[in-house]
Backbone as CSV, one residue per row, in Angstrom:
resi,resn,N_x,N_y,N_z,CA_x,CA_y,CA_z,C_x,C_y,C_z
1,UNK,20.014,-18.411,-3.809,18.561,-18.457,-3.697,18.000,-19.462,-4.697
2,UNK,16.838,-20.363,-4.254,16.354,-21.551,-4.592,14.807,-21.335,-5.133
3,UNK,14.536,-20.414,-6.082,13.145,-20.521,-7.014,12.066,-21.080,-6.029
4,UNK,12.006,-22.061,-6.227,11.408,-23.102,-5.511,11.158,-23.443,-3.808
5,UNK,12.744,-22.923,-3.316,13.012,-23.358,-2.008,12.383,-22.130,-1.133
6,UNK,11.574,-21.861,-0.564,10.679,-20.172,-0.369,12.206,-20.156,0.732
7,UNK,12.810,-21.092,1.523,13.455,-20.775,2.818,14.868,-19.810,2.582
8,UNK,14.897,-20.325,1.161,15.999,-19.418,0.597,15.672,-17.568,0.409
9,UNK,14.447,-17.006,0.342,14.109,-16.049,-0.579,14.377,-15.396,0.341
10,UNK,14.820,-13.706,-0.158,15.580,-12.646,0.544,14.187,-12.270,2.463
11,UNK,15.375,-11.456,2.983,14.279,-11.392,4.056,13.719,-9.803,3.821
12,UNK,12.879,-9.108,4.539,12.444,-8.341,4.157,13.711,-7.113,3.496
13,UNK,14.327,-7.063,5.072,15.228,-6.210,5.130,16.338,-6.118,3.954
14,UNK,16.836,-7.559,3.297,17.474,-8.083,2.203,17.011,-7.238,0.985
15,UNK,15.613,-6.542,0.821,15.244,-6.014,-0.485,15.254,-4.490,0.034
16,UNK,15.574,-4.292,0.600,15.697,-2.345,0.919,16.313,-1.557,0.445
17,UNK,17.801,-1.992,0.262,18.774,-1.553,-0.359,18.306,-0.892,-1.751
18,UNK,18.545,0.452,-1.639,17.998,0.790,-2.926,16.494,0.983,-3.660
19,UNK,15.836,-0.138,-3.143,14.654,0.214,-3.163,13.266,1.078,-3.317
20,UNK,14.118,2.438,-2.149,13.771,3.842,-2.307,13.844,4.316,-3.249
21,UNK,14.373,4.181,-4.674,14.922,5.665,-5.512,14.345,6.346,-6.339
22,UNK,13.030,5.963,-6.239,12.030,6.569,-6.646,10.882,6.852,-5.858
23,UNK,11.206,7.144,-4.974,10.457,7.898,-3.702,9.857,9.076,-4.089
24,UNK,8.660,9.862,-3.722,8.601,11.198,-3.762,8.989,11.690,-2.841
25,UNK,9.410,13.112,-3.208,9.850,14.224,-2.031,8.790,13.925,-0.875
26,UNK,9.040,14.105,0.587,8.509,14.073,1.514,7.922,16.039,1.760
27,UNK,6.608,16.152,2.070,6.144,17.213,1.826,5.967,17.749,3.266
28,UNK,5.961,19.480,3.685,5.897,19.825,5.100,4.334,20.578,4.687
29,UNK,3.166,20.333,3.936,2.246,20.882,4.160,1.170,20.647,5.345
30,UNK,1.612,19.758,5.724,0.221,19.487,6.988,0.736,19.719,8.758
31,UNK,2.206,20.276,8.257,3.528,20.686,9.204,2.482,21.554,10.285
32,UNK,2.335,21.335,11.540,1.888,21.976,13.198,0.443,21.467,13.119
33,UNK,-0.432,21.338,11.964,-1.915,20.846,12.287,-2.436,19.369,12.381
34,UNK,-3.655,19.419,13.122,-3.338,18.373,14.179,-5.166,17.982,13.337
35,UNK,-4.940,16.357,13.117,-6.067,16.103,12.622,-7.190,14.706,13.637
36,UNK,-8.344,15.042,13.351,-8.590,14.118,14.164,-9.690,13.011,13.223
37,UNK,-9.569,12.278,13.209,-10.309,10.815,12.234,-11.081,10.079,13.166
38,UNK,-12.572,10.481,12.201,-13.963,9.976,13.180,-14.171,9.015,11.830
39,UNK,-15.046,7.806,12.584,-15.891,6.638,11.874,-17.291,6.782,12.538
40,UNK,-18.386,6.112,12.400,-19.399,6.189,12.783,-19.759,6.187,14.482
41,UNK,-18.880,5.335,14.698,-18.720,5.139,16.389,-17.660,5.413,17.097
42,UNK,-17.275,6.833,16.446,-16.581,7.680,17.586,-14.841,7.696,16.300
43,UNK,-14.183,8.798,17.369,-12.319,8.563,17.017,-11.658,7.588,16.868
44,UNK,-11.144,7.431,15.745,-10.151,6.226,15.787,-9.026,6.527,15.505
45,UNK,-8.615,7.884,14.969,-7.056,8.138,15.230,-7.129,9.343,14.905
46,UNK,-6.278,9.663,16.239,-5.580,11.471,15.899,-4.080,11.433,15.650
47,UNK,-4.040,12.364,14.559,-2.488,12.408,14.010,-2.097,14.156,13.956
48,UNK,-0.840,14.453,14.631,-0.606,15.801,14.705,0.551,16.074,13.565
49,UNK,0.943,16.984,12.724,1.632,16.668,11.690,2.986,17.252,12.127
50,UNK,3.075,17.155,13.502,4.596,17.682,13.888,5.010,16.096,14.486
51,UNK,4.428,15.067,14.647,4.915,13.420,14.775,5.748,13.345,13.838
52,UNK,6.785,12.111,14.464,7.782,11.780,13.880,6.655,10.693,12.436
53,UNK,7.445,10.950,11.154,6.838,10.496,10.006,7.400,11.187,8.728
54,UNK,6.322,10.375,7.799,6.687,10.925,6.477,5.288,11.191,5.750
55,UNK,5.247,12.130,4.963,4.420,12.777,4.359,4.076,13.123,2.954
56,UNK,3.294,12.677,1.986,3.922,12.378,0.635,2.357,13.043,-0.087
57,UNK,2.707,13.844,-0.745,1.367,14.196,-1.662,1.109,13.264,-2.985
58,UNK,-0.174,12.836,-3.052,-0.760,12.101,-4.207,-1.592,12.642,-4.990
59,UNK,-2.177,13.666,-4.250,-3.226,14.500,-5.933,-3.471,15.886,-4.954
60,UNK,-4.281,17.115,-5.520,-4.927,18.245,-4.773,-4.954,18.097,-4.217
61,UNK,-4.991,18.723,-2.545,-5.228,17.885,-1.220,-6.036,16.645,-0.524
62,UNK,-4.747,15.953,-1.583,-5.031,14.122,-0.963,-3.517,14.274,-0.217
63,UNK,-3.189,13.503,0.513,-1.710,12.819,1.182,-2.043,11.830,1.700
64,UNK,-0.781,11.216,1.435,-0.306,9.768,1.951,0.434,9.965,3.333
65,UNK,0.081,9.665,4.966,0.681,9.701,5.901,1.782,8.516,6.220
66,UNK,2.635,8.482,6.525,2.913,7.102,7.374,3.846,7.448,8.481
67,UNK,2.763,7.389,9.817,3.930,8.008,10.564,4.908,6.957,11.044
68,UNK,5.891,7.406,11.475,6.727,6.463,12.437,6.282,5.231,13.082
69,UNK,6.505,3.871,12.991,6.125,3.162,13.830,7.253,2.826,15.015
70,UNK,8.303,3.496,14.973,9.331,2.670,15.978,9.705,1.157,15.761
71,UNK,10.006,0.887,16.725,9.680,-0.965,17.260,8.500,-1.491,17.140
72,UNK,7.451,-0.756,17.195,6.136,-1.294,17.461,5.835,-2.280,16.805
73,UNK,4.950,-3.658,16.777,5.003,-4.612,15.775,3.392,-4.101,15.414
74,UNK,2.723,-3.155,15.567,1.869,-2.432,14.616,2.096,-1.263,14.123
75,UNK,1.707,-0.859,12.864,1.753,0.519,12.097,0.595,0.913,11.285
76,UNK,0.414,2.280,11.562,-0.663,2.760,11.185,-0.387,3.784,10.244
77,UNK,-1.250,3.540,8.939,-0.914,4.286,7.762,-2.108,5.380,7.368
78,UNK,-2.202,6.423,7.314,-3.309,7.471,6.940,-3.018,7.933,5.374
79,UNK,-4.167,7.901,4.627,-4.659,8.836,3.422,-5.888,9.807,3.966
80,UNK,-5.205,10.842,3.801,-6.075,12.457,4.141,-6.288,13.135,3.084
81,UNK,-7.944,13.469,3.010,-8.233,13.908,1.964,-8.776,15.362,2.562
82,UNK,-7.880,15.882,2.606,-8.242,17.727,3.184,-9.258,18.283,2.481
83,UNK,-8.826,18.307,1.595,-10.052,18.676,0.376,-11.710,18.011,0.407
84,UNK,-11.871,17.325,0.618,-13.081,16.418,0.746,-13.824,16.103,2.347
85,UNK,-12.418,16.280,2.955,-12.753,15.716,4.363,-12.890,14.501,4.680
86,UNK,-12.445,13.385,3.576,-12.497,11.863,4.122,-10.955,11.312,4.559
87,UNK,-11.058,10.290,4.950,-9.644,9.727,5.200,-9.671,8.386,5.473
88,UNK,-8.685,7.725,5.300,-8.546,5.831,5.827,-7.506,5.554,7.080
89,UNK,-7.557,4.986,8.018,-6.882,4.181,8.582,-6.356,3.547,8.237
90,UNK,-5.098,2.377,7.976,-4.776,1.279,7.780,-4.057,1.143,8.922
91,UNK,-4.438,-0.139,9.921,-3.225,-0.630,10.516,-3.136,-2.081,10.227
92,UNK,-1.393,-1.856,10.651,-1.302,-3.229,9.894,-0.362,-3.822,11.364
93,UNK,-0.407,-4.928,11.483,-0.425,-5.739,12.711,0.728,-6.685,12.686
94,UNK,1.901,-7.016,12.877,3.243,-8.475,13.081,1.929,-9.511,13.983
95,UNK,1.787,-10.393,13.925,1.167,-11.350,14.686,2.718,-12.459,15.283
96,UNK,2.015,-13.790,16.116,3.037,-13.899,16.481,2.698,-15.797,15.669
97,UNK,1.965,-15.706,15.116,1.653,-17.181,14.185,0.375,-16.611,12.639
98,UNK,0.029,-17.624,12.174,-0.876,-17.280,11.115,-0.228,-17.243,9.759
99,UNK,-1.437,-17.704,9.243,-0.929,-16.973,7.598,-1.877,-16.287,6.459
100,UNK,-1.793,-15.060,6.617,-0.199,-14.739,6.190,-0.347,-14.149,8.183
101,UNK,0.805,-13.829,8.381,1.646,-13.710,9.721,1.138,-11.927,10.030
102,UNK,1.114,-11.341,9.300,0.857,-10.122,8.928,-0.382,-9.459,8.273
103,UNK,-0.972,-8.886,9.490,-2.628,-8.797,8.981,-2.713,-7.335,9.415
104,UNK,-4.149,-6.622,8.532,-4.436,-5.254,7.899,-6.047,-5.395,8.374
105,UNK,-6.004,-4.002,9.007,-7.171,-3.570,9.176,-7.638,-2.279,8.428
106,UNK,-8.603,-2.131,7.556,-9.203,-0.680,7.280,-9.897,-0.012,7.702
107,UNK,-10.683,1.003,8.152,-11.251,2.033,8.594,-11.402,3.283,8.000
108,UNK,-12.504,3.498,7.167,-12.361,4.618,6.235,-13.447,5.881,7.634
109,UNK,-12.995,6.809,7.082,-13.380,7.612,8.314,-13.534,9.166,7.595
110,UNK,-13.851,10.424,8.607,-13.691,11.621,8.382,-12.980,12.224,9.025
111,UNK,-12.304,13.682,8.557,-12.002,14.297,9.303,-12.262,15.152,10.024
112,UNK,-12.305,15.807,11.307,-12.973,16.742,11.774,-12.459,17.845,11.670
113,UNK,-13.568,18.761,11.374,-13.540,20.554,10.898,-13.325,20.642,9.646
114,UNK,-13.434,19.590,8.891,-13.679,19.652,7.196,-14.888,19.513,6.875
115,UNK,-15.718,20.233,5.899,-16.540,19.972,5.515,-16.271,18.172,5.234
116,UNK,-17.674,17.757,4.763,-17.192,15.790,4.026,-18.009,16.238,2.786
117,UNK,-17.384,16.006,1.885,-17.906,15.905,0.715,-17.953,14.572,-0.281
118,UNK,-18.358,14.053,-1.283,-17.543,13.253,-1.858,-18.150,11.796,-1.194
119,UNK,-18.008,11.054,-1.978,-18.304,9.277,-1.300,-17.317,8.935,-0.260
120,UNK,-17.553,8.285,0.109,-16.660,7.616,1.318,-15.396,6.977,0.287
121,UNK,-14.598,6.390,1.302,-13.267,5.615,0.479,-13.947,4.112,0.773
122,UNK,-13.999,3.600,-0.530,-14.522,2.702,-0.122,-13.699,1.375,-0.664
123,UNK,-14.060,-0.079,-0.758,-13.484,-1.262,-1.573,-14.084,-0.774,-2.877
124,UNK,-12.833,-1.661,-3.561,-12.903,-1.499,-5.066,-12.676,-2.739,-5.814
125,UNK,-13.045,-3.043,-6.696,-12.760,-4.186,-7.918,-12.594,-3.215,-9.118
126,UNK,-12.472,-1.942,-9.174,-11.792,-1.679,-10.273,-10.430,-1.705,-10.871
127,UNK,-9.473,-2.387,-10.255,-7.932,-2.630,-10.458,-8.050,-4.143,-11.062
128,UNK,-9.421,-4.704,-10.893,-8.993,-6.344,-11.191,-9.004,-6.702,-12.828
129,UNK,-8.071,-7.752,-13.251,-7.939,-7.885,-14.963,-6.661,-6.880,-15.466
130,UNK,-6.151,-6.017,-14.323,-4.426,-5.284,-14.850,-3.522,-5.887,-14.563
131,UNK,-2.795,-5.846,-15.457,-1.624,-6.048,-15.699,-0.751,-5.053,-15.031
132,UNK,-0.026,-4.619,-14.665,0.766,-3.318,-14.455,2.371,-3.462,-14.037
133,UNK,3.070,-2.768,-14.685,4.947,-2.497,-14.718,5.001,-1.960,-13.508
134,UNK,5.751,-1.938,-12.490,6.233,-0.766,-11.364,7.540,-0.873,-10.904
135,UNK,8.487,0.331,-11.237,9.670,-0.094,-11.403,9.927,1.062,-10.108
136,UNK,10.423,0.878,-9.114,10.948,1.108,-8.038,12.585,1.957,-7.784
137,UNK,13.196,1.463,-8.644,14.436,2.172,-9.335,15.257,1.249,-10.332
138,UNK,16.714,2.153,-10.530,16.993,1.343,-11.745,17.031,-0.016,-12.160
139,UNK,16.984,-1.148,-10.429,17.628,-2.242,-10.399,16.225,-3.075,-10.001
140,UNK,15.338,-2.466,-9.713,13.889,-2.941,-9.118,12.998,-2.844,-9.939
141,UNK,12.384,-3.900,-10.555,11.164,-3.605,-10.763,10.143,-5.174,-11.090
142,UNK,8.952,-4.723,-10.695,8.126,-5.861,-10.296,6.707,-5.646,-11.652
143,UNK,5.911,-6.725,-11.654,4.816,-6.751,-12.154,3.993,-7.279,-11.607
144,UNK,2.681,-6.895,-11.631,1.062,-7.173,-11.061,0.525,-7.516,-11.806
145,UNK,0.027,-8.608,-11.388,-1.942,-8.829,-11.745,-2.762,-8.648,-10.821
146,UNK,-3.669,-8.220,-11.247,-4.567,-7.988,-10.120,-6.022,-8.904,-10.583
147,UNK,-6.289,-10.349,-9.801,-6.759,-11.098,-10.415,-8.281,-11.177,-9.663
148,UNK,-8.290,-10.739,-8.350,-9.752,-10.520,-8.068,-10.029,-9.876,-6.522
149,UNK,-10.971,-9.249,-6.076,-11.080,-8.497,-4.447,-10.013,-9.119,-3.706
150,UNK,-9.571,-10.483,-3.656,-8.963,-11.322,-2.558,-7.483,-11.114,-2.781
151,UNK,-6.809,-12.016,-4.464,-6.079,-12.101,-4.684,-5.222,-11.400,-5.728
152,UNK,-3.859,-11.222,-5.851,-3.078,-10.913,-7.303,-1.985,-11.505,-7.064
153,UNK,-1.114,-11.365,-8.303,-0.111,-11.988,-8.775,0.855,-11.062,-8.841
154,UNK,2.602,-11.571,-7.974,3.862,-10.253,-8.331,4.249,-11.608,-8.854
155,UNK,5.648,-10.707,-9.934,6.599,-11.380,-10.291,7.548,-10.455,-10.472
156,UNK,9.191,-10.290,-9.853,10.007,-9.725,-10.251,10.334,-9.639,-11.311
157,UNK,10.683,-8.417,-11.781,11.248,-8.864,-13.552,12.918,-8.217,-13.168
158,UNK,13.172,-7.260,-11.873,14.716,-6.576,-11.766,14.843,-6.559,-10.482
159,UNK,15.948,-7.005,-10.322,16.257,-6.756,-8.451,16.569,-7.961,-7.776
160,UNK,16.927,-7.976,-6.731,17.423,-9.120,-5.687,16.640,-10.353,-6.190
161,UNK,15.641,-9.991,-5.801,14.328,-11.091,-6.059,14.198,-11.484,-7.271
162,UNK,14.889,-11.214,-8.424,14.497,-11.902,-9.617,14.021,-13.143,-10.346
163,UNK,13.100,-13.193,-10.800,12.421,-14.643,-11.244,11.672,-15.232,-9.824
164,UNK,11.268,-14.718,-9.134,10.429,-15.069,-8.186,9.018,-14.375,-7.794
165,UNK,8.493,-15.345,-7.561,6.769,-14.958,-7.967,6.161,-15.560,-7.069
166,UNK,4.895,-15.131,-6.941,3.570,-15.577,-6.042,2.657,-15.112,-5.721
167,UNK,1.180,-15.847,-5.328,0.553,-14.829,-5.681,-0.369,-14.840,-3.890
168,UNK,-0.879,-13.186,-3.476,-0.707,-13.424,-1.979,-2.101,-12.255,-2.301
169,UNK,-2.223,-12.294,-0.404,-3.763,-11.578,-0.523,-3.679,-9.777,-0.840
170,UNK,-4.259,-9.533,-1.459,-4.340,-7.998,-1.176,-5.940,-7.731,-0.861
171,UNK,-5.891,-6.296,-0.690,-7.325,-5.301,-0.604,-7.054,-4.076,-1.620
172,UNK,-8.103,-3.696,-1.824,-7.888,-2.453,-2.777,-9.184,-1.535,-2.428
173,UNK,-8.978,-0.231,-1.915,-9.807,0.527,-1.989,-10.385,1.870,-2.896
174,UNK,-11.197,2.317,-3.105,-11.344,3.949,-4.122,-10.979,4.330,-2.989
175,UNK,-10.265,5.587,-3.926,-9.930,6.861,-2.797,-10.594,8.465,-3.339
176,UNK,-10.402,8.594,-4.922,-10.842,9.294,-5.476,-10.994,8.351,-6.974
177,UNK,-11.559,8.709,-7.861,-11.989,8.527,-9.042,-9.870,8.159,-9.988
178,UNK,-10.090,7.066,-10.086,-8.547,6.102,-10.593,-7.432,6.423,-9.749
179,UNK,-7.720,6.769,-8.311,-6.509,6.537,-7.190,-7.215,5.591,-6.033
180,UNK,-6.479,5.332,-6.207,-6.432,3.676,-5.313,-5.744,3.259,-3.987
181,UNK,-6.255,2.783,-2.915,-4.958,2.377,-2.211,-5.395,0.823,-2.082
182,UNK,-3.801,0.416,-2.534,-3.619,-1.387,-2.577,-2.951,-1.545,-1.632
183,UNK,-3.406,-2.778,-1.343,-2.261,-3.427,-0.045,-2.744,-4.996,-0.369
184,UNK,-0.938,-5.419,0.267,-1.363,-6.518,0.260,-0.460,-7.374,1.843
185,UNK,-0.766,-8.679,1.834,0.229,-9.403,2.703,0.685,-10.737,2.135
186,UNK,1.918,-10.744,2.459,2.660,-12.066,1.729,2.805,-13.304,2.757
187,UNK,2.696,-14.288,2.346,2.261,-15.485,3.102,4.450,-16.081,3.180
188,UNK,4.921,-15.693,2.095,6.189,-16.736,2.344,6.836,-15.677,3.455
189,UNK,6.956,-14.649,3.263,7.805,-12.889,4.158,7.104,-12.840,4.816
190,UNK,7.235,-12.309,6.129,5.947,-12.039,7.061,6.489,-10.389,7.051
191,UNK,5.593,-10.005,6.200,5.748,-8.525,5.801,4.154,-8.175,4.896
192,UNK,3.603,-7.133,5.514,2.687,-7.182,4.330,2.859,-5.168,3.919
193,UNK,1.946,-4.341,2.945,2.803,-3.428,2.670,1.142,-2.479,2.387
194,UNK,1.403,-1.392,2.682,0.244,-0.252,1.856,0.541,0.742,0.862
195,UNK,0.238,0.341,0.185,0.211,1.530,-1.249,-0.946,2.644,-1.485
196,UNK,-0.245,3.647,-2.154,-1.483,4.325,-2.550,-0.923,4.995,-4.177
197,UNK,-2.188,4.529,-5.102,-1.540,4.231,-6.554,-2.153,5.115,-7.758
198,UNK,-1.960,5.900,-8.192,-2.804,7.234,-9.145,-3.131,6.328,-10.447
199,UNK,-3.727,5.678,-10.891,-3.981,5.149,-11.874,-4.879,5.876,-13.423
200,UNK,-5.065,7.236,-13.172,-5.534,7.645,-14.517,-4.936,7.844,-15.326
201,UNK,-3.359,8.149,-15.291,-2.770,8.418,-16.717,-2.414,6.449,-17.194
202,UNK,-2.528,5.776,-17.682,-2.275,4.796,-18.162,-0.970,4.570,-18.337
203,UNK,-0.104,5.135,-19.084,1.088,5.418,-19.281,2.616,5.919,-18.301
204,UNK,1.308,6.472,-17.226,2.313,7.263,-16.358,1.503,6.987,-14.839
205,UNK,1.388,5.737,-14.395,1.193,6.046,-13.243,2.013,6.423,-11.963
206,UNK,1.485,6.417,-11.046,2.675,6.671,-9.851,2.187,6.422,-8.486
207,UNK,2.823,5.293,-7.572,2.320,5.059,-6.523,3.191,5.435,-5.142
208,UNK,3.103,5.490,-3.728,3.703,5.645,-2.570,3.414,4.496,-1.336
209,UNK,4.390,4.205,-1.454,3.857,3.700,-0.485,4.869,2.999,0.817
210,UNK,4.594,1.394,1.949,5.640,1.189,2.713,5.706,-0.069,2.798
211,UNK,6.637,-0.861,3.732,6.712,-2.259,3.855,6.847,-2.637,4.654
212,UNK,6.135,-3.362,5.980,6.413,-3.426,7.085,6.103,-4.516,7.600
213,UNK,7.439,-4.840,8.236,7.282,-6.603,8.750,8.039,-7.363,9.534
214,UNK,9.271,-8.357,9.680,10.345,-8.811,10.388,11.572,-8.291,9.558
215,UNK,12.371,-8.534,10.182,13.799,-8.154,9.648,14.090,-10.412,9.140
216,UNK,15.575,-10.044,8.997,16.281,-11.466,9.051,16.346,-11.959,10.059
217,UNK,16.394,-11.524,11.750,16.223,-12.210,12.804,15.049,-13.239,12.825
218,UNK,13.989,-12.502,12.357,12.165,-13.173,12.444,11.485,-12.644,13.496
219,UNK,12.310,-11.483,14.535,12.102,-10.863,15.714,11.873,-9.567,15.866
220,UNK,12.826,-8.793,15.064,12.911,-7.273,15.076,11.628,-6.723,13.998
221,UNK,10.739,-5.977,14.267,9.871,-5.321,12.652,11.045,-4.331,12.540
222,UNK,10.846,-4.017,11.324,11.393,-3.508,10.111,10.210,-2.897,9.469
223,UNK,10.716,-1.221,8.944,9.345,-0.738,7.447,10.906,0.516,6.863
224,UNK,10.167,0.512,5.823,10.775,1.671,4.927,9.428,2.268,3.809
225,UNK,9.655,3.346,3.403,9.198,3.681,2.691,9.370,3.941,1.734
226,UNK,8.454,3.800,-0.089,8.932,3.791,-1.403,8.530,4.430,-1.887
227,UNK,8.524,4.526,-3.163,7.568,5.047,-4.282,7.933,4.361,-5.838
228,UNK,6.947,4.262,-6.546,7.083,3.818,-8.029,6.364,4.553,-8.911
229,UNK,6.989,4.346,-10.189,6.673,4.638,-11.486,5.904,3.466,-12.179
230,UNK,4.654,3.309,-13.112,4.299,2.496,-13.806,3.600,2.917,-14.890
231,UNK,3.132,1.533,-15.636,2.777,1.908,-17.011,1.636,0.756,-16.588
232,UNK,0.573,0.388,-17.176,-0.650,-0.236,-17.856,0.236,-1.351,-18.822
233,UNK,0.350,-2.804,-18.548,0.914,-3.705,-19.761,-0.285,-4.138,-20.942
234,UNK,-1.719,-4.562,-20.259,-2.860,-4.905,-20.574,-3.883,-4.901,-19.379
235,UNK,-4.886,-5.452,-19.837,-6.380,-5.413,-19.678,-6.866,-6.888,-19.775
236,UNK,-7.158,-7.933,-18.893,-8.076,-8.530,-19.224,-9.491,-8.164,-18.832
237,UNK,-10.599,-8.786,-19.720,-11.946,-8.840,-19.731,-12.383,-9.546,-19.682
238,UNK,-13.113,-10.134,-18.670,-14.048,-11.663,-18.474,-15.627,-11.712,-19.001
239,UNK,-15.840,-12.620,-19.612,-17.286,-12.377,-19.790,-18.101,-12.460,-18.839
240,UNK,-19.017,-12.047,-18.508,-20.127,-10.976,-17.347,-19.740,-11.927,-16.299
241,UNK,-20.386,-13.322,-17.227,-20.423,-14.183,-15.363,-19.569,-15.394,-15.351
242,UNK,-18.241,-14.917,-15.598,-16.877,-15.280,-15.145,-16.499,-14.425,-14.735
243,UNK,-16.344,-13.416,-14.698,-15.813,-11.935,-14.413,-14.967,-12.061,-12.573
244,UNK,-14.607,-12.217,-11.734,-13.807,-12.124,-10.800,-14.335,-11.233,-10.121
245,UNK,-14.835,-10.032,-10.702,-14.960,-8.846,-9.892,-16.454,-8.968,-9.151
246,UNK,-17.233,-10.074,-10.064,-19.027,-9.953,-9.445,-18.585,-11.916,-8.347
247,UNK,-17.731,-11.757,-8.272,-17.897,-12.810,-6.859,-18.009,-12.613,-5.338
């Protein structure tokens, strides 16, 4: 592999191995009930929790959904907030040109027969100016910047990918008060990925999330699902009107 040469850099499927090992347990609480996700103009997705998927708790009744996509060259990712009654859509789309190649739609929504309490899930610029560690398992681990609504910065520091960097689009939404869901899409991989990231302990964060995109053919999609451990490295602070976050 060629730093420089992007044609060299692993394919999606190339970074999986292992990847997982810091996954959370997959949880059976939402096991036979069947949810249905309204936006202003009607249903946009019903999910029954006996679908093929995985199921991952992130705080009091919050969860991270991701069901099964199959083959499909779209996948649709849910955060359910039982407790509150809100929830997000994410689907995320293989295109068959573009860049990045791999494009994300959001849809923050409710659920029905929950009370709604609570603000909506909305965009956020509170992640922008971090720094952040996220180490994936023993042999993986990456670093973030998160440099403004549009863009951030990875750089491997352990793993296949080592010493390789770039910086590609993400979104970041509130979900609750310092949990987050990030996503981003990578312009060199045609893979882009959804996270959902607990950011109040500084020291101890912890995110879930998936990766979904081509294999090494450039034909087949490919996703798996992860989880990480992180820490807070620093903080930048811009003065008011340089700041990234008021653009």
């Amino acid at each position: 592999m060629t730093l420089s040469d992007t044609s060299t850099w692993l394919p999606l499927d190339g970074l999986a191995p292992g990847f997982d090992a810091n996954k959370a347990p997959v949880v059976g609480d939402l096991h036979g009930r069947s949810f249905v996700l309204r936006s202003g103009d009607g249903p946009v997705f019903t999910w029954n929790g006996t679908d093929p998927g995985e199921t991952f708790l992130v705080d009091d009744g919050l969860y991270y959904v991701q069901p099964d996509p199959g083959d499909a060259r779209e996948a649709v990712s849910l955060v359910l907030d039982v407790r509150d009654g809100r929830a997000l859509v994410i689907t995320t789309r293989i295109g068959d040109a573009g860049t990045p190649r791999v494009t994300q739609r959001f849809r923050p929504a409710t659920i029905d027969g929950i009370e709604v309490r609570g603000e909506a899930m909305a965009p956020s610029t509170a992640l922008i100016g971090r720094r952040v560690l996220w180490v994936y398992s023993e042999q993986h681990a990456y670093e973030h910047v998160y440099l403004s609504p549009h863009w951030y910065t990875w750089q491997c520091l352990a793993g296949p990918e080592r010493g390789l960097a770039d910086t590609d689009e993400n979104t970041v939404y509130r979900v609750r008060p310092g949990i987050h869901v990030f996503a981003w899409r990578e312009k060199v991989i045609p893979c882009a990925s959804v996270t959902i990231a607990d950011h109040r302990d500084a020291r101890g964060l912890r995110s879930h999330g998936v990766l979904f995109g081509l294999d090494a053919t450039g034909e087949r999609p490919t996703h798996f699902t992860f989880g990480a451990h992180g820490r807070l490295l620093s903080t930048t602070v811009h003065p008011g009107h340089l700041d990234p976050a008021e653009s």
